[in-house]
C-alpha positions as CSV (number, residue, x, y, z in Angstrom):
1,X,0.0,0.0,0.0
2,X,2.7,2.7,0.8
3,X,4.5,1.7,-2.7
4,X,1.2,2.0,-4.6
5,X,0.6,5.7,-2.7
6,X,4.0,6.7,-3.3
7,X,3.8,5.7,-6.8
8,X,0.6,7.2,-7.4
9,X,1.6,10.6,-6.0
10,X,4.8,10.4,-8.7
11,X,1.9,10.6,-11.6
12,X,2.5,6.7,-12.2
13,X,-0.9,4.5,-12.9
14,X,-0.7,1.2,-9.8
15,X,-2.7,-1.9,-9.6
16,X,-2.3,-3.2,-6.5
17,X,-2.8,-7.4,-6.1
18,X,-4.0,-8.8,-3.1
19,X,-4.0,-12.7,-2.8
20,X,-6.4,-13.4,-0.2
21,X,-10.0,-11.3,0.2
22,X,-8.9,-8.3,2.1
23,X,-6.1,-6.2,3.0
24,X,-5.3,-8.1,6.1
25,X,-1.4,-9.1,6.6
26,X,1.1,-8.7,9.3
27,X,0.2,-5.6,9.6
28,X,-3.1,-5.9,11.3
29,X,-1.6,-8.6,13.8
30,X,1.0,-6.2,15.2
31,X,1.3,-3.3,17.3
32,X,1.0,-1.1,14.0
33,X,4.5,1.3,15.5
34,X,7.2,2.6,13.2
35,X,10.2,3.6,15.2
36,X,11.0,7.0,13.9
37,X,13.8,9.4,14.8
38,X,13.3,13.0,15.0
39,X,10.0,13.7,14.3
40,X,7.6,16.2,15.3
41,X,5.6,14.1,17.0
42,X,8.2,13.3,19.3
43,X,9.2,16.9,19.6
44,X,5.4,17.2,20.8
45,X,5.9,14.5,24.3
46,X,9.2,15.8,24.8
47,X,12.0,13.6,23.3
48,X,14.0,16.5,21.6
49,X,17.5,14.5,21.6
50,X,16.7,11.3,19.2
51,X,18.6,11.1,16.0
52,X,18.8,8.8,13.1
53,X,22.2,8.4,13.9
54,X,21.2,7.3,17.5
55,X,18.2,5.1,16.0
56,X,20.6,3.8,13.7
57,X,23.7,2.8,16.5
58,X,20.2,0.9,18.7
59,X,19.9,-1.3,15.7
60,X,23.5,-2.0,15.4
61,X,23.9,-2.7,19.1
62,X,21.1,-4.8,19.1
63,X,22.0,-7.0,15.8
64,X,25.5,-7.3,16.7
65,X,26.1,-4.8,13.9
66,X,24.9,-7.9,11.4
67,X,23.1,-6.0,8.9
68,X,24.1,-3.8,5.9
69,X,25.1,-0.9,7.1
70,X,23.7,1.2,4.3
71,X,20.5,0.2,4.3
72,X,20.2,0.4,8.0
73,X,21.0,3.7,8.1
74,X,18.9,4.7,5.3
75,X,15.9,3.3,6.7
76,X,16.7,5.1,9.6
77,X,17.7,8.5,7.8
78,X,14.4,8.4,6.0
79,X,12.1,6.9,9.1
80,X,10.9,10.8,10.1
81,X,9.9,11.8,6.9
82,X,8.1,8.8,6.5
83,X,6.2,9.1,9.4
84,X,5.7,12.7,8.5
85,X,4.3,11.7,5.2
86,X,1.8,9.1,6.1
87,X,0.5,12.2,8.6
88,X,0.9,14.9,5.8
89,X,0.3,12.9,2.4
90,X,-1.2,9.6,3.0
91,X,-4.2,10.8,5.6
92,X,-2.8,8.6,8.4
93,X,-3.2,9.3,12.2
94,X,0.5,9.5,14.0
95,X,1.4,9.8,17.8
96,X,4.7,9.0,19.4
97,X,4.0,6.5,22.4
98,X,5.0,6.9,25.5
99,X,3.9,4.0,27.4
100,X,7.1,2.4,27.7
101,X,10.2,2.1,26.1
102,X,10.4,-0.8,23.8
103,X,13.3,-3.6,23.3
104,X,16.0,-2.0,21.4
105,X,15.2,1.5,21.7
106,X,16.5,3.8,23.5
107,X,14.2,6.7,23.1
108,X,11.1,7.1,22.5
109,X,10.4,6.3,18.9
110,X,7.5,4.4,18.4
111,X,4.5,5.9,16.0
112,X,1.0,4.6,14.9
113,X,-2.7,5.3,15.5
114,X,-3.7,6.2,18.9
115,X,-6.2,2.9,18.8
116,X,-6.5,0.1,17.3
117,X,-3.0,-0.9,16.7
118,X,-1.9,-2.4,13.3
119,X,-5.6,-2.8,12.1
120,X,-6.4,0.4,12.4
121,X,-3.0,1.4,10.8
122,X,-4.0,-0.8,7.7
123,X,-7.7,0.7,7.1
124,X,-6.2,4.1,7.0
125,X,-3.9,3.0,4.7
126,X,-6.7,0.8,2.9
127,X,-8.7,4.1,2.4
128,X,-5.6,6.3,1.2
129,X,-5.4,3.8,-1.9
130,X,-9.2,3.6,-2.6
131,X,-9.1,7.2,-2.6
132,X,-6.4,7.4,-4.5
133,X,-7.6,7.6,-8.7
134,X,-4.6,6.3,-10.0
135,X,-4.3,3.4,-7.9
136,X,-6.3,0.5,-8.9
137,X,-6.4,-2.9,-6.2
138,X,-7.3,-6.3,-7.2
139,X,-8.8,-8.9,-4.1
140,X,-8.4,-12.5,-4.3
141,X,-6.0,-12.3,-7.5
142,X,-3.1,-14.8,-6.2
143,X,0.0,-14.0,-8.3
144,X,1.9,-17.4,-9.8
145,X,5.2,-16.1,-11.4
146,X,6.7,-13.2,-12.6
147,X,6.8,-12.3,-16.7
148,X,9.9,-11.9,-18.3
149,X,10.6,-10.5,-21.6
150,X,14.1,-11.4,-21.6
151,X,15.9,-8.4,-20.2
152,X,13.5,-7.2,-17.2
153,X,10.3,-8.2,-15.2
154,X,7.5,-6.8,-17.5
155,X,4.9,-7.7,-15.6
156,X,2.8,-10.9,-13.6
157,X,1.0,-14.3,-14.3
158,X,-2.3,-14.6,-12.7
159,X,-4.6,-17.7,-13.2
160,X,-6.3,-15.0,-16.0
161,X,-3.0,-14.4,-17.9
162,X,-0.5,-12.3,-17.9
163,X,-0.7,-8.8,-16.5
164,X,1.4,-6.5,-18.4
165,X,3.5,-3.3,-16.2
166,X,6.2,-1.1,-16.0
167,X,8.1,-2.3,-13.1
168,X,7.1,-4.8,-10.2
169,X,7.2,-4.2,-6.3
170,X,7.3,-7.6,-4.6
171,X,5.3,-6.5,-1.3
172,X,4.3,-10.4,-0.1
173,X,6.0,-10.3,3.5
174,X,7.9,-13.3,3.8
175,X,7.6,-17.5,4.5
176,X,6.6,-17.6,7.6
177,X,3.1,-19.4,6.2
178,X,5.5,-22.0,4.6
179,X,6.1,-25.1,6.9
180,X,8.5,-26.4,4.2
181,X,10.7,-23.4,3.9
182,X,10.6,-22.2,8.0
183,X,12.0,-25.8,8.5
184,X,14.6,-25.2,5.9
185,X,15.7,-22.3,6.7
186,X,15.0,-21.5,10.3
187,X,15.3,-25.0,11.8
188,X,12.8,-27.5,13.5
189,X,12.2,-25.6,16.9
190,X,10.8,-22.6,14.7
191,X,8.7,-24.9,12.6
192,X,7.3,-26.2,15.7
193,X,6.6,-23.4,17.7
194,X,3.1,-21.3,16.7
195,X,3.0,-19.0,14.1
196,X,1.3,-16.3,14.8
197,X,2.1,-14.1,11.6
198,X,-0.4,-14.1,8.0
199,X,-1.2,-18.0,6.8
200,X,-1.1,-16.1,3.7
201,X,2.9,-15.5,4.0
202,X,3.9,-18.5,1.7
203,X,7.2,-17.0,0.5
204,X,6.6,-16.6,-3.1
205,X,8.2,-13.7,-3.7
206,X,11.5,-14.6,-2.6
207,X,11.1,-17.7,-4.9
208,X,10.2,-15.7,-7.7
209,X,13.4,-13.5,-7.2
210,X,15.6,-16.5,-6.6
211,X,14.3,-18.0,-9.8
212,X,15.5,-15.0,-12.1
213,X,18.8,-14.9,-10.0
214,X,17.9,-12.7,-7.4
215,X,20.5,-12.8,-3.9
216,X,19.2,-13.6,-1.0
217,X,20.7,-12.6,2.7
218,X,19.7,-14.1,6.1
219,X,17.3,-16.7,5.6
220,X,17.8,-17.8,8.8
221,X,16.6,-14.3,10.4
222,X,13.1,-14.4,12.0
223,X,11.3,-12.5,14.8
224,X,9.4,-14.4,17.4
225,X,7.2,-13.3,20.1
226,X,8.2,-14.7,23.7
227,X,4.8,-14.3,25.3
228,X,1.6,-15.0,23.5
229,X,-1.6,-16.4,25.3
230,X,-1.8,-20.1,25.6
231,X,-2.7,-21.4,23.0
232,X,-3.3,-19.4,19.9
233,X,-3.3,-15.8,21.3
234,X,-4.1,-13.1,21.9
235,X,-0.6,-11.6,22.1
236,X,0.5,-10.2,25.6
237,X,2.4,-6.5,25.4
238,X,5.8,-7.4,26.6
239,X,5.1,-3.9,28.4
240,X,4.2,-6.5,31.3
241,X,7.3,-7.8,31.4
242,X,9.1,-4.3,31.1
243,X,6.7,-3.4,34.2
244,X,8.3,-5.9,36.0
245,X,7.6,-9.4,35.1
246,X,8.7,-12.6,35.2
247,X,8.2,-15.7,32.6
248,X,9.0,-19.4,34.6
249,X,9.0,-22.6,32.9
250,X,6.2,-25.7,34.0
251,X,9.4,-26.8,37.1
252,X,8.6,-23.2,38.3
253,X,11.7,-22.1,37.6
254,X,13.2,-18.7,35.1
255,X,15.5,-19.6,32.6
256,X,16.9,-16.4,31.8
257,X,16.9,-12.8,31.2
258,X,13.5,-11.2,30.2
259,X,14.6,-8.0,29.2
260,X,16.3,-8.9,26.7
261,X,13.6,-8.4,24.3
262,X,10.8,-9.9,23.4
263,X,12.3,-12.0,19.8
264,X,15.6,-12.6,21.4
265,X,13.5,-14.4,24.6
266,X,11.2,-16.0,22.2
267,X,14.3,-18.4,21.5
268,X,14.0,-19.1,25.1
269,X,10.9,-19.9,25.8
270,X,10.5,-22.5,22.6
271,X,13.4,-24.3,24.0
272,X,11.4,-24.6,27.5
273,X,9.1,-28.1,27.4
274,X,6.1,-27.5,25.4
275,X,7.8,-24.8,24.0
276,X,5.4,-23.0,26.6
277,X,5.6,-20.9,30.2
278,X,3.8,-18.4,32.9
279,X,4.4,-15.1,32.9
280,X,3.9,-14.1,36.8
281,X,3.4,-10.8,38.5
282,X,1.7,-8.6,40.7
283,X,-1.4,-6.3,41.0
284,X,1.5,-3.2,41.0
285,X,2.5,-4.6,37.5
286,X,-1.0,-5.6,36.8
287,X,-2.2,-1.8,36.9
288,X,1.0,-0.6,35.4
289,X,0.2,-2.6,32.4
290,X,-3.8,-1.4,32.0
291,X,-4.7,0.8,28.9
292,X,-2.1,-1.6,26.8
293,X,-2.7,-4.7,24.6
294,X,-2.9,-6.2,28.1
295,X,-6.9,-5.5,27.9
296,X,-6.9,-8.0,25.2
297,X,-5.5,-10.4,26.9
298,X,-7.7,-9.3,30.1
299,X,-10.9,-9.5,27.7
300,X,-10.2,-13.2,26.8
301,X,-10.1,-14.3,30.2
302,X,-6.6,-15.6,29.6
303,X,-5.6,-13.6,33.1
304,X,-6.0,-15.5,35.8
305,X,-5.2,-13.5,39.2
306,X,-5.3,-15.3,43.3
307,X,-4.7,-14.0,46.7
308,X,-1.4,-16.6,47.3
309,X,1.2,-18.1,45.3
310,X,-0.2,-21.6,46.4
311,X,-3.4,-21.1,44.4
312,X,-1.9,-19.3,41.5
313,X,0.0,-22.4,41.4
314,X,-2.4,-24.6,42.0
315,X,-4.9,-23.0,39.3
316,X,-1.6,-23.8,36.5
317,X,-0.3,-27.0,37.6
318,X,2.6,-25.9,38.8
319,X,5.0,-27.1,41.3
320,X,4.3,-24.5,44.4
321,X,7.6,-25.1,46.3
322,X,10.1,-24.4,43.1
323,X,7.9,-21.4,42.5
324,X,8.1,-20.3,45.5
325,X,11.8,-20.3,45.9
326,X,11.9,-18.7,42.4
327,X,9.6,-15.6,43.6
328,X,11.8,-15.5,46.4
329,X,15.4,-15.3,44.5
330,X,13.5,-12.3,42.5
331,X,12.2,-10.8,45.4
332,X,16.0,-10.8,47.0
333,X,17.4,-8.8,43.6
334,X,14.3,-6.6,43.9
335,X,15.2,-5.6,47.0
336,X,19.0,-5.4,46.3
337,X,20.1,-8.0,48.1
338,X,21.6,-10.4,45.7
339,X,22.5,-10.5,41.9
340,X,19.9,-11.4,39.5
341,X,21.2,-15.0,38.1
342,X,20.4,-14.5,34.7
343,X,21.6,-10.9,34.8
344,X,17.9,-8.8,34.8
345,X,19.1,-5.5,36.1
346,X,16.0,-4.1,37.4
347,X,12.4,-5.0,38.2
348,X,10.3,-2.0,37.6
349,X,7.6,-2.7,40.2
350,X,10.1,-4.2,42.6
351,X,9.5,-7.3,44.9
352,X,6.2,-9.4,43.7
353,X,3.4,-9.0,46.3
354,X,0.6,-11.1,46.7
355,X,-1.7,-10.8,45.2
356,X,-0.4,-12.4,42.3
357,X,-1.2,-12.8,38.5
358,X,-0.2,-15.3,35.8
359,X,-0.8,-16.1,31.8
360,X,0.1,-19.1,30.1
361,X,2.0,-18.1,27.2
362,X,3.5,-20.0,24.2
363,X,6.6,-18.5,22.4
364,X,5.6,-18.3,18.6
365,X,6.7,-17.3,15.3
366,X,5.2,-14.1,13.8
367,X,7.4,-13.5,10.3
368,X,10.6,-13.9,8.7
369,X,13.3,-11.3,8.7
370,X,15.9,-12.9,5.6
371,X,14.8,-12.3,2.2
372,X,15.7,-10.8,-0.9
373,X,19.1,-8.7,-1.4
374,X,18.1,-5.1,-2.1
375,X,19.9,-1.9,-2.8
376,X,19.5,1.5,-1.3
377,X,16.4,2.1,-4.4
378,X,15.2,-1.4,-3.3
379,X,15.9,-2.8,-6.3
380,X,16.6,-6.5,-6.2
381,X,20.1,-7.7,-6.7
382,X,21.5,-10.6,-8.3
383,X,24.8,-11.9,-6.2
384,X,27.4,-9.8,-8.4
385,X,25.2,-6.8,-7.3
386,X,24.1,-6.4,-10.7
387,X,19.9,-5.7,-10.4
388,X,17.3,-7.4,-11.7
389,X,15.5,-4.8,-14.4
390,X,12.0,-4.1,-13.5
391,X,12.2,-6.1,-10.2
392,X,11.7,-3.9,-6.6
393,X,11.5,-5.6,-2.9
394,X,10.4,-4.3,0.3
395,X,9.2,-5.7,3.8
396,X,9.3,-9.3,4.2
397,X,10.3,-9.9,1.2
398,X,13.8,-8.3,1.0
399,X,15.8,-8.8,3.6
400,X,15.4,-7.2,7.3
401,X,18.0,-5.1,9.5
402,X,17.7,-8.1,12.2
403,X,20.8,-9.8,11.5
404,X,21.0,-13.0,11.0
405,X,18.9,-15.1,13.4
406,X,15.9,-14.4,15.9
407,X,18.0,-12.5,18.7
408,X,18.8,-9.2,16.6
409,X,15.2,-8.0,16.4
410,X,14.4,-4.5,17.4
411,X,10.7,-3.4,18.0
412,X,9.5,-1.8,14.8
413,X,12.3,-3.5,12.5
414,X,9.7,-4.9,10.2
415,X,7.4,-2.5,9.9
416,X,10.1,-0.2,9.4
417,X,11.4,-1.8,6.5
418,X,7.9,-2.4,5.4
419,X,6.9,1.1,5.4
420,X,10.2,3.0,4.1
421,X,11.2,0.6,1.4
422,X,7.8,0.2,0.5
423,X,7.6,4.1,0.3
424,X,11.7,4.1,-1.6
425,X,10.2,1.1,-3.6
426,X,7.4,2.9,-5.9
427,X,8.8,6.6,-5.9
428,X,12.3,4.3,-7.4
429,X,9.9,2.6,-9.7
430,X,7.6,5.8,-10.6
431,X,11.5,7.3,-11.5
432,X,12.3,4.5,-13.4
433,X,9.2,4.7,-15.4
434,X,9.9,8.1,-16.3
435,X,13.1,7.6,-17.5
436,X,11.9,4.9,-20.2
437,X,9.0,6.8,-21.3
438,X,11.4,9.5,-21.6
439,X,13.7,7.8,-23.8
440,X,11.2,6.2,-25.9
């Protein structure tokens, strides 16, 4: 959708082909935030001293500096105006949260619609296109290969032919829908786990590319989602766990640091048995956490709250004497006392208090992060970094700034990429266009 709009407002006629019946990806399934550095929006809650430089060294820090430093930064150099745009150009609502700071970031730099989260992102981008004359969209029109006249991409195959264009933008997310190629390429405890992304993200695009010659980078890369509701959801803010949380395994026991993030821990909690655990805290935490995504969780009854430790226990079928001690040890680095084992540095609503709360949670899959080599014009690259004419890549389907497994992921990285390459992607393409016409 941001390639068609940007496209569009470049004077370039779009078509825009969706292969399931609505407009309903990733997108809608996540917190709908773009990190963004230096905006006005930001300016407006008072975080005056964020840069794209700053935004950019997070990332790094985070990924072990694993991903292509050009791109990284160029997402990051372009993330305000971006934002800016979808507020000034594309019609979209924009506010900087301030409810906590997410993993990876060190200031606040999280934008999206004040409700509604990544739905409500998507309709407003869903109504900029259908408003939008020179931007036509297609439902239920799965895509089967690319066309190739021989020296570019000059258009797609459809089960009603061949549709003729300019330039393609390969917009499909990534495999994440694709048990074959998650087991491939990110191993059996992934394929396992629950994915919690768009059944619809098959991986087609990156095959297409591949099939023309395309590079591909990280394929291994993924983020994952350490705490989502037992079993299938809803997803539980890892605000909680900022607020002071703690995830134990069905002994009763932690088995690491939470803060760490909320991908990186996701590795953690599918190597628990059951791939599963209970994230446990207190009624300070509890009310900390209300006004979040928690009230989803709160609305599906998948909280589950009791005066004593022994009955919380009791009500999960877990050991109550292991818990206990492990409440205990968390209680004692609370306080100051000891160390935290695993390293946890702070525990924002200090010692855990009856009474206490719990969720069963699963750690799950929610999309890939490796795909298609790209340049700087998100153009798709063969492996001499020659590009493949007529052939652009964004979100999913070119490769993230994660790095190269599940522990590099910094809130926002994918809907960053998805939302400034997308936006590079059809103003590049629009460009290209021009030129041709131009020449011919």
């Amino acid at each position: 959708m941001l390639a068609a709009l940007a496209a569009a407002k470049r004077g370039v006629r779009v078509i825009v082909l969706e292969k399931g019946g609505e407009l309903a990806g990733n997108t809608v399934r996540s917190t709908g935030l773009i990190p963004a550095a230096g905006t006005r929006f930001q300016k407006e809650v008072g975080v005056l001293d964020d840069t794209p430089d700053l935004m950019a060294e997070d990332i790094f820090k985070k990924n072990n500096h694993e991903s292509d430093r050009e791109l990284t930064r160029l997402l990051c150099e372009e993330s305000a105006p971006l934002v800016e745009w979808l507020a000034d150009e594309a019609g979209c609502e924009m506010v900087c949260y301030t409810d906590f700071l997410y993993p990876g970031q060190s200031r606040l730099r999280m934008h999206g619609p004040k409700k509604s989260y990544g739905s409500e992102l998507a309709r407003q981008l869903e109504d900029a296109i259908r408003r939008d004359p020179k931007v036509g969209l297609r439902t239920n029109v799965p895509v089967s290969g690319l066309a190739w006249d021989g020296t570019r991409v000059s258009g797609v195959e459809t089960a009603d032919g061949t549709i003729a264009a300019g330039a393609v933008i390969l917009a499909l997310n990534g495999f994440g829908g694709n048990q074959e190629m998650v087991r491939e390429h990110l191993g059996p405890e992934a394929a396992s786990a629950l994915y919690y992304g768009s059944p619809n993200n098959t991986g087609e695009g990156i095959l297409w590319g591949v099939s023309l010659g395309a590079a591909t980078e990280h394929m291994g890369s993924y983020q994952g989602h350490a705490s989502v509701a037992a079993p299938d959801g809803p997803l539980v803010t890892w605000g909680v766990v900022v607020n002071g949380a703690i995830l134990v395994n069905r002994e009763g026991r932690r088995f690491g640091n939470e803060t760490v993030g909320y991908s990186e821990y996701a590795g953690a909690v599918m190597a628990q048995p059951g791939g599963e655990a209970w994230e446990l805290f207190d009624k300070v935490v509890y009310e900390a956490s209300r006004g979040t995504r928690l009230e989803e969780v709160i609305e599906a009854g998948k909280v589950v709250c009791s005066e004593t430790l022994e009955d919380l226990a009791a009500t999960f079928g877990l050991p109550a004497g292991p818990l206990a001690k492990t409440v205990e040890e968390t209680n004692c680095s609370a306080r100051g006392e000891a160390p935290d084992p695993f390293g946890r540095e702070e525990l924002e609503g200090g010692p855990l208090e009856p009474p206490f709360c719990g969720i069963h949670v699963r750690g799950a899959l929610f999309h890939t992060q490796g795909g298609l080599k790209v340049d700087t014009h998100a153009r798709v690259l063969r492996p001499d970094g020659s590009r493949i004419s007529g052939l652009y890549a964004g979100g999913g389907t070119a490769v993230g700034i994660s790095g190269k497994g599940y522990k590099g992921y910094s809130s926002g990285n994918g809907l960053l990429a998805a939302t400034v390459l997308g936006k590079i992607a059809g103003e590049a393409a629009a460009e290209e266009l021009a030129q041709v016409t131009s020449r011919a």
